[in-house]
C-alpha atoms as one frame of an Amber mdcrd trajectory, in Angstrom:
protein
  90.404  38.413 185.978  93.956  38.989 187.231  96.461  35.893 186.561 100.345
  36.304 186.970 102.520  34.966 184.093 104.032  32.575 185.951 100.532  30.791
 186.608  99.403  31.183 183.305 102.540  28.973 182.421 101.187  26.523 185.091
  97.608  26.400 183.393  99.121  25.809 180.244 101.652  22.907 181.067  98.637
  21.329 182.948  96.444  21.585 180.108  99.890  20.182 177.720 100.860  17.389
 179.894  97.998  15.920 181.894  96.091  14.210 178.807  98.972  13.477 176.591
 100.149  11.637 179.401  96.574  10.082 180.310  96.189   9.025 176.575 100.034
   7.878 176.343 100.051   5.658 179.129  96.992   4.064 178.600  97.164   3.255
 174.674 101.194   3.155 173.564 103.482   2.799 176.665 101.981  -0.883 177.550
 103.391  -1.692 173.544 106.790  -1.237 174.870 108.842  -3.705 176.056 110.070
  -3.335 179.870 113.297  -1.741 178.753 111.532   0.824 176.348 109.213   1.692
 179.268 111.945   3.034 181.334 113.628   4.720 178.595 110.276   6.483 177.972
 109.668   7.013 181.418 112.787   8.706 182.411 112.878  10.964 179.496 109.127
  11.599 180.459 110.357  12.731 184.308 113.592  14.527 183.167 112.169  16.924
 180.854 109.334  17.763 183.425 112.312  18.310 185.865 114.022  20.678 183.539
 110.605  22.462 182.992 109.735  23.184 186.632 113.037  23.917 187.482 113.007
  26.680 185.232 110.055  27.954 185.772 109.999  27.667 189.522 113.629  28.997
 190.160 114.388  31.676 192.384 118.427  31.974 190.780 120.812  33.862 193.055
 122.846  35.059 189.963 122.510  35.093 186.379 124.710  32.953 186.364 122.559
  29.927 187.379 119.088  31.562 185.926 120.553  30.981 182.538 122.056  27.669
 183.638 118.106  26.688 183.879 116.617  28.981 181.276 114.497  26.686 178.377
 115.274  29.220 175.973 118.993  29.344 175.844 121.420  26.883 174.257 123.920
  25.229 175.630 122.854  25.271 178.905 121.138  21.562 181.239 117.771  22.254
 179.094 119.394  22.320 175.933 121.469  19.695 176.198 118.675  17.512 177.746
 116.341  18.859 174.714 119.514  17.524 172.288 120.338  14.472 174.032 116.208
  13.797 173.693 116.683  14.306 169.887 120.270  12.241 169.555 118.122   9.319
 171.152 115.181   9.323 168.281 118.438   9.177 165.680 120.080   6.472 167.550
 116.116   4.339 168.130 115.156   5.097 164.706 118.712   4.203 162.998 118.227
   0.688 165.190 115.041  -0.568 164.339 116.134   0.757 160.028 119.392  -1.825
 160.997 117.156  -4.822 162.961 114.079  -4.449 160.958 115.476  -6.810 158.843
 112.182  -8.546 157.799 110.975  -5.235 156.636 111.048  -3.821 152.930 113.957
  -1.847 151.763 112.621   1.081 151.316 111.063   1.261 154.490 114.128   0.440
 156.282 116.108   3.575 154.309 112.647   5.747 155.469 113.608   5.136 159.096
 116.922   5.375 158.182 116.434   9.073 156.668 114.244   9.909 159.780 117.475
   9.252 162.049 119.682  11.189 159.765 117.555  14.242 159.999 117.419  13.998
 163.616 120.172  13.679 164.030 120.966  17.665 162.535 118.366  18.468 164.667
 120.472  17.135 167.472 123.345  19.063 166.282 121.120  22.003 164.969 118.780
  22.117 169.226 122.393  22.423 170.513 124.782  24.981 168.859 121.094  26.936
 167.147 122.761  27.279 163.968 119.241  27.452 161.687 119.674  31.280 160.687
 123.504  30.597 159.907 122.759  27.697 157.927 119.466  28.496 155.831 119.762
  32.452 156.613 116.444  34.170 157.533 113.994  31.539 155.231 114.942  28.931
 157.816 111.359  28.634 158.727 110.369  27.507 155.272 113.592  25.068 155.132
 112.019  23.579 157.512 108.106  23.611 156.996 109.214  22.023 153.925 111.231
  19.220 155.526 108.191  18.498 157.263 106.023  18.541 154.858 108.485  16.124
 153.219 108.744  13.528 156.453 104.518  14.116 156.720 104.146  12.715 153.182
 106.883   9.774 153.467 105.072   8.914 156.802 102.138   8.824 155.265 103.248
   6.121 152.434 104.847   4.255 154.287 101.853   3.787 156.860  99.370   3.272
 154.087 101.809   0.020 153.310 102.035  -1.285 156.416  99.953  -3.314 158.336
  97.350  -1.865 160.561  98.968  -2.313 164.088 101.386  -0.380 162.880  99.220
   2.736 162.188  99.425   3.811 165.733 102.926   4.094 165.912 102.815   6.687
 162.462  99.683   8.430 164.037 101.594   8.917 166.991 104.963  10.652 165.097
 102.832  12.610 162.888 101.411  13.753 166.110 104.887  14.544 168.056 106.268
  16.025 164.900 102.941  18.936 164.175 103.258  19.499 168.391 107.298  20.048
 168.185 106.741  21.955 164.821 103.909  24.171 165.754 105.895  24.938 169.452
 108.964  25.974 166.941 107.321  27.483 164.032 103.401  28.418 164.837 103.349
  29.058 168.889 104.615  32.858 168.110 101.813  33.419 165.991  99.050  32.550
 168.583 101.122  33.824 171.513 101.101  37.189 170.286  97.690  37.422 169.270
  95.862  35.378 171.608  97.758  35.539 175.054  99.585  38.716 175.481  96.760
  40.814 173.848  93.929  39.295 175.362  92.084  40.417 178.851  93.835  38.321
 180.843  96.256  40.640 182.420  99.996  39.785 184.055 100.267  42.483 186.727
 102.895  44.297 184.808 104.795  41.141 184.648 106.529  40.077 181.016 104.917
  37.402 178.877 106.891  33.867 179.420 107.005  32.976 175.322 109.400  30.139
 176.000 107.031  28.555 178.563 104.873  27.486 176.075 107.224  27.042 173.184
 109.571  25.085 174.694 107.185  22.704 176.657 105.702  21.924 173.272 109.041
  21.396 171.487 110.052  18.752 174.313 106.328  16.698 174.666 106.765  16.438
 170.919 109.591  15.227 170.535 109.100  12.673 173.284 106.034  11.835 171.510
 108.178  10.758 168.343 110.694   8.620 171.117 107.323   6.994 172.005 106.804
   6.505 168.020 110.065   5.181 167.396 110.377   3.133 170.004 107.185   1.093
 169.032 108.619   0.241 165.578 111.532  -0.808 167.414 109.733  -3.230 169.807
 107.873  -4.178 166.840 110.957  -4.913 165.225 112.993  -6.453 168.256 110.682
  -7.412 171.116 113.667  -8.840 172.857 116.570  -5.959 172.374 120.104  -6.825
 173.360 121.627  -5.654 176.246 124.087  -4.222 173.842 121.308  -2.088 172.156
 120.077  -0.881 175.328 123.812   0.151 176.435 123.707   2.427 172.737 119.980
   3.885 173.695 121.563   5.351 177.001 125.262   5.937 176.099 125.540   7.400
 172.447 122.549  10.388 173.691 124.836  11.039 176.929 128.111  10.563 174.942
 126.517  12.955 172.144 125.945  15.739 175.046 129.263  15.281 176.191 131.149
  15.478 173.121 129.014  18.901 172.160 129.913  20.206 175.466 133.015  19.897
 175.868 134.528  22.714 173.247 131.663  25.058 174.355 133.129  24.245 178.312
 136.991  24.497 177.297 136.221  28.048 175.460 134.046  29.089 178.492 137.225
  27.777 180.765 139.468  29.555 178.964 137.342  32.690 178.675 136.386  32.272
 182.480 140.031  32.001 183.808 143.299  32.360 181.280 142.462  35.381 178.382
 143.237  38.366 179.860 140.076  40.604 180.205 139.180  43.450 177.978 135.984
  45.774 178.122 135.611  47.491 174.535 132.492  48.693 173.385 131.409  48.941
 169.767 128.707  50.906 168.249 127.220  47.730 166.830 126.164  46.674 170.095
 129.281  43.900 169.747 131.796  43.739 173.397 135.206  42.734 173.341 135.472
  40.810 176.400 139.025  39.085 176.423 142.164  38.389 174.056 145.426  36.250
 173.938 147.915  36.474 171.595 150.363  34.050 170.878 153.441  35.043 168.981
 155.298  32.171 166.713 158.318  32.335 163.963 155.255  32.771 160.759 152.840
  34.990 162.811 150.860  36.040 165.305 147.506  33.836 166.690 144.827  36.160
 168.156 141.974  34.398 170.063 139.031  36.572 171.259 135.941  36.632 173.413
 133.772  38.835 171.749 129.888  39.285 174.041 126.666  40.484 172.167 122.994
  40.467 173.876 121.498  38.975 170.511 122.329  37.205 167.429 121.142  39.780
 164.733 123.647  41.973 166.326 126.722  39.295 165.567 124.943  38.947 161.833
 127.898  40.623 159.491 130.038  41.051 161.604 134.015  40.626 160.979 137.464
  41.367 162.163 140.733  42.504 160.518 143.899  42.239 162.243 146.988  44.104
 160.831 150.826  44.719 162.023 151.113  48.537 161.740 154.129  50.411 162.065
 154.280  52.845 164.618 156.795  55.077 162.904 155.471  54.957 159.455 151.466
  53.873 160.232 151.959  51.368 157.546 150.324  48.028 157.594 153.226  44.971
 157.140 150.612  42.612 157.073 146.962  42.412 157.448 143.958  39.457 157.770
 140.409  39.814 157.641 137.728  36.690 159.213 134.167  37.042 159.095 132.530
  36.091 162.820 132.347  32.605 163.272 129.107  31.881 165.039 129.691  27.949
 165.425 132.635  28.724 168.085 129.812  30.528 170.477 128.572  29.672 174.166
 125.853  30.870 176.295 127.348  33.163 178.327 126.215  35.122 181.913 126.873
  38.307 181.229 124.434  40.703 181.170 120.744  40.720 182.335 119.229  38.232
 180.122 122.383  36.035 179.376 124.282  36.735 176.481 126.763  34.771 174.039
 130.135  34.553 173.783 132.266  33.995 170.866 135.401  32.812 170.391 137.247
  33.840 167.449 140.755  32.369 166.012 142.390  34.858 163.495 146.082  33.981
 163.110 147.852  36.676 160.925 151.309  35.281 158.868 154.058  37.306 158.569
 156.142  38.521 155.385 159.829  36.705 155.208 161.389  39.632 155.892 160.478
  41.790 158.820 162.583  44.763 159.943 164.006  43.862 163.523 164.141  46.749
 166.518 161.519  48.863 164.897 158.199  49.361 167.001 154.821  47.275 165.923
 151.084  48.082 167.173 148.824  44.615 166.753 145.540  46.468 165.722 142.535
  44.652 165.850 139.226  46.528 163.462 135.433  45.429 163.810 133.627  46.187
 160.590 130.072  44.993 159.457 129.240  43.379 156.431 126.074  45.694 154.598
 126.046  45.233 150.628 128.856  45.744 149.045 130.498  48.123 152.298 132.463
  46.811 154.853 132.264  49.758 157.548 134.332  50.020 160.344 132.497  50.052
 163.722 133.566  52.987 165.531 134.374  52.486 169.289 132.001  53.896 172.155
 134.377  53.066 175.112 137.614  51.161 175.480 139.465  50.299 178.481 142.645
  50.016 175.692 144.725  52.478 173.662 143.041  53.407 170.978 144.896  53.885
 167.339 141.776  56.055 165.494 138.060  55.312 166.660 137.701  52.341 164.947
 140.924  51.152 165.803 141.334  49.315 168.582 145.769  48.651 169.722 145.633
  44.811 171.298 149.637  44.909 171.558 152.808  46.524 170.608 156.087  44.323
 170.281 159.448  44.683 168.458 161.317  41.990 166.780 165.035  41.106 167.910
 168.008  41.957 166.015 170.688  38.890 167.048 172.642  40.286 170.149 176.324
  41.470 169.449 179.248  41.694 171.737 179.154  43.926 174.425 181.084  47.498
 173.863 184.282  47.388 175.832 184.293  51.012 177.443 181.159  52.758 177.753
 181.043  56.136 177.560 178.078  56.236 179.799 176.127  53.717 181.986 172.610
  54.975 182.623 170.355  53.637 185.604 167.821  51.072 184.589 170.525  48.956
 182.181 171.115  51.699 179.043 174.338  52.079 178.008 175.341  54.913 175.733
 178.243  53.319 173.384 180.252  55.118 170.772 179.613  58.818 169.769 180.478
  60.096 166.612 181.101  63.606 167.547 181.887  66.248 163.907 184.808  68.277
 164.731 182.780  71.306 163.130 179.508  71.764 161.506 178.096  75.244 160.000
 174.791  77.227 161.093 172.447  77.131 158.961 173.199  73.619 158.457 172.042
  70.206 159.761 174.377  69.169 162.720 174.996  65.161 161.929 176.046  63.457
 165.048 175.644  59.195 165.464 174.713  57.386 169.262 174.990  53.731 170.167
 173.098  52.514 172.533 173.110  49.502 174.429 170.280  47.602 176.543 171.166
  45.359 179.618 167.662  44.874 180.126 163.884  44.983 178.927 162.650  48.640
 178.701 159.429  49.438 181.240 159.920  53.139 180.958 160.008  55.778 177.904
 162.820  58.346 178.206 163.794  61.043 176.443 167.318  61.904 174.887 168.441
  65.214 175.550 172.026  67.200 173.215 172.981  70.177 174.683 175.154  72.679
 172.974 176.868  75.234 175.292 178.586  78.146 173.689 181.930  78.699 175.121
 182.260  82.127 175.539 178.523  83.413 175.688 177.292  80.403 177.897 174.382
  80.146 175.594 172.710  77.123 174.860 171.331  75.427 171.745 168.935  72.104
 173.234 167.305  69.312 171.378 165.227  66.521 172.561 164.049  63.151 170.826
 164.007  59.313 171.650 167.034  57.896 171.462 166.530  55.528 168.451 164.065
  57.815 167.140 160.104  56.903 166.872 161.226  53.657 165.175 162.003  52.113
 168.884 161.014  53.956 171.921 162.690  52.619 175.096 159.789  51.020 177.032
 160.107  48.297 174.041 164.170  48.015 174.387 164.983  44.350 175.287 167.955
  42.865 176.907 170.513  42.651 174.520 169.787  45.066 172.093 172.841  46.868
 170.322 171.623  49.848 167.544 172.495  53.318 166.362 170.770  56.389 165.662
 172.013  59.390 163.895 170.857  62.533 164.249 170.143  65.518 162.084 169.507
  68.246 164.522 169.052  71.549 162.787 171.322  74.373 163.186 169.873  78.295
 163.359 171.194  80.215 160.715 172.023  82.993 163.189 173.716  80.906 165.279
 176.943  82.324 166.652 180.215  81.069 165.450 182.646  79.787 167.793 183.620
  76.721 170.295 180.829  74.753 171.562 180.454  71.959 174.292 178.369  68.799
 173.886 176.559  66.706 176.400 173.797  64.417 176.278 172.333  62.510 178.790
 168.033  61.266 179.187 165.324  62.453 181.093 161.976  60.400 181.867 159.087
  61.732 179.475 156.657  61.185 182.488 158.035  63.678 184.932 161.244  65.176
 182.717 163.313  63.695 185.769 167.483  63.018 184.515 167.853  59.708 184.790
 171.590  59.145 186.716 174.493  58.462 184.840 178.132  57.376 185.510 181.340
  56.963 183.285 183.525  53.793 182.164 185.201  54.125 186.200 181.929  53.969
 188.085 181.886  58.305 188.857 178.394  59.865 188.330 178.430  62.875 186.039
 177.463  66.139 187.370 173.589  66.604 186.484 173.298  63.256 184.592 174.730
  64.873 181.639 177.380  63.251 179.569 180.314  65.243 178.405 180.546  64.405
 174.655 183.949  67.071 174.380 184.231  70.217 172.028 183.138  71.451 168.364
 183.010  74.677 166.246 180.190  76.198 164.611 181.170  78.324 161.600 179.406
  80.826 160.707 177.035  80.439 157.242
């Protein structure tokens, strides 16, 4: 016998929903009052709306498969499946405040029961078990089961009989949603996907009959709850019916909306990234936001599955680019609350946003050169190992090293220099020179440049100091950035007014005698001069600067 998966899935939700429906609306829906009946009703129809959808749906993209898909969160299903569970803590947390007449004790029992689903709630939404109770969260909660089972079970041997139903039928909803959670994997494996029955090549659809069960349960402990609370209130305020549609929908709403701003912001404002770790982790997206204490890093980090987000952390450190020393550093472990279903690769995936905001020392050294380097280690023992990179569409620092930004921080401007010795395309502005009258070979040649910025750097250039001999015409060069590696010119901002002096090294068989000087800079791209013209507007011959005359003496 040859049966597709897909109407397997249709067997099964036959088989599920026909006589729980059948039995339902013959023994416990005509309990209800006329209000309760249409609450039932509709959550009855809207969960067999998300189920068909989902498993009928022909999705154009991924984009709207996992929009529909029962077995991701944050998505209509789960927030329907959430919104479901929100409603048995708001029913059961109604009929514990207007049950009045009742015992204490069994008004705090109902009370509990809307406490704890309301986690679940919570818990069916964001699908936070294995961050909250690790990987035991199964026997968390077989015993909180076990727990509700016996208190149901008291408090139904002390009530009157017409009462019994109403227990019978949330011991019922609770072993359905349970065993659809906790047991359907089990039997799946063993007694669908292995048996005879074959699915032309066609993957088993687990969710299909986990998720079904999950929802009829649940809406068999509504049905449970709501009895007690006709039972309790036959004649419910308009009020009270307002809270049984409004808190589940405002609940849903409230949940959302973080997930939807995050997915907003990762959708259309952070700048996208595509970084690839060996941990099977993506970064995705980044902004940084730069105040007076710090620097506030928010990321979109992407990973296929959970297990492969377990561990993980970041470290963010201000690194020197001179010097490769860290000024300041932060490390954050992942934070899987701030997460959201995601369409991005075939399956769906999750997104998570992470906040890491580094703080600055008091004192930070102004026109020096910063990289923002952002590291992905995992958490394993006692180690915390960097993850080394596979590919990066960003400069990398070392493999596991990954450079988000580089920025400099502003010395306060000073007063422009009243005659330039040089004005250089693109806003630089060679200032003062302090030119030795002699220096000796063998020796270091110690010679100081100011330099000037009329605008922010885009480029990096090169600074050139010739030394022509006089009567030989032969010629000592040296090249290095202008400021040194402590500033290189693509990171010069308007304003800027600093010094650098050089010690260029003299050959010891350098010959003695009367030496021009000129300078000028080239572009480290394509070694081009970049033009240059003195204090009266005249460009110099081939964009070098006469600096005037020196000796060399011999050693």
């Amino acid at each position: 016998m040859i049966v597709s998966a897909e109407a397997l899935a249709r067997i099964f939700l036959v088989l599920l929903y026909v006589p729980v429906i059948l039995v339902c609306y013959r023994w416990l829906i005509p309990r209800l009052s006329p209000s309760c009946k249409i609450l039932a009703t509709g959550m009855l129809l809207a969960q067999g709306l998300m189920i068909l959808v989902s498993l009928e749906l022909r999705a154009p993209s991924l984009e709207v498969w996992s929009l529909w898909h029962l077995n991701h969160e944050r998505n209509i299903p789960s927030s329907f499946a959430s919104a479901q569970l929100m409603l048995v803590c708001v029913v059961a947390l109604a009929t514990a405040w207007r049950a009045r007449k009742q015992p204490s004790w069994q008004r705090v029992y109902l009370a509990a029961l809307g406490l704890f689903f309301l986690y679940l709630a919570w818990e069916e939404f964001n699908g936070v078990r294995r961050r909250v109770f690790g990987g035991d969260w199964e026997l968390y909660y077989a015993a909180f089961g076990v727990i509700i089972v016996v208190a149901t079970l008291i408090v139904a041997a002390r009530s009157p009989r017409r009462a019994w139903v109403w227990h019978a039928c949330l011991l019922v909803g609770l072993a359905m949603s349970a065993f659809g959670a906790l047991g359907i994997e089990q039997v799946y494996n063993i007694e669908i996907c292995d048996t005879s029955i074959r699915t032309q090549g066609e993957r088993c659809l687990r969710y299909f009959y986990e998720e079904p069960l999950e929802f009829l349960g649940i809406w068999l402990t509504l049905v449970a709850v709501l009895g007690q609370f006709c039972a309790a209130a036959p004649r419910p305020h308009l009020r009270t019916q307002a809270l049984f549609y409004g808190l589940p929908a405002l609940f849903a709403i409230v949940m959302h909306g973080p997930y939807t701003i995050w997915e907003f912001e990762y959708r259309f404002l952070a700048p996208r990234a595509a970084v690839e770790y060996e941990s099977g982790v993506a970064l995705r997206a980044y902004e940084i936001e730069r105040g007076k204490a710090g620097f506030r890093l928010q990321l979109f980090a992407e990973v296929s599955e959970w297990m492969q987000y377990s561990g993980i952390g970041f470290s963010l450190h201000l690194v020197d680019q001179a010097s490769g020393a860290s000024l300041a550093g932060v490390d954050d472990s992942a934070n899987r609350l701030q997460s959201f279903v995601g369409r991005g690769r075939e399956g769906g995936s999750e997104f998570y946003k992470q906040t890491i905001e580094l703080e600055l020392p008091q004192e930070v050294a102004v026109n020096r050169a910063y990289w923002l380097v952002l590291t992905v280690w995992r958490e394993e023992g006692d180690d915390y190992l960097p993850q080394r990179i596979v590919s990066s569409d960003r400069a990398l620092l070392t493999e596991t090293q990954l450079i988000l930004d580089e920025m400099v921080f502003h010395a306060e401007t000073s007063a422009a220099a009243i005659a330039p010795l040089a004005a250089f395309d693109g806003g630089l502005t060679l200032g003062k020179v302090d030119l030795p009258e002699s220096a000796q070979a063998g020796a270091a040649l110690t010679i100081a440049f100011e330099w000037r910025a009329e605008s922010d750097g885009d480029e990096e250039y090169v600074q050139f100091l010739h030394l022509g001999h006089e009567e030989s015409g032969e010629w000592q060069v040296y090249d290095q950035q202008p400021l040194g590696a402590r500033l290189p010119t693509r990171l010069w901002y308007s304003g800027l007014v600093d010094s650098e002096t050089w010690e260029a090294p003299l050959p010891a068989d350098l010959a003695p005698g009367r030496y021009a000087v000129f300078t000028g800079l080239y572009r480290k791209s394509d070694r081009e001069r970049l033009p240059a013209k003195d204090a009266d507007g005249k460009p110099f011959v081939d964009a070098r600067v006469p600096l005037g005359f020196m000796m060399i003496e011999g050693p």
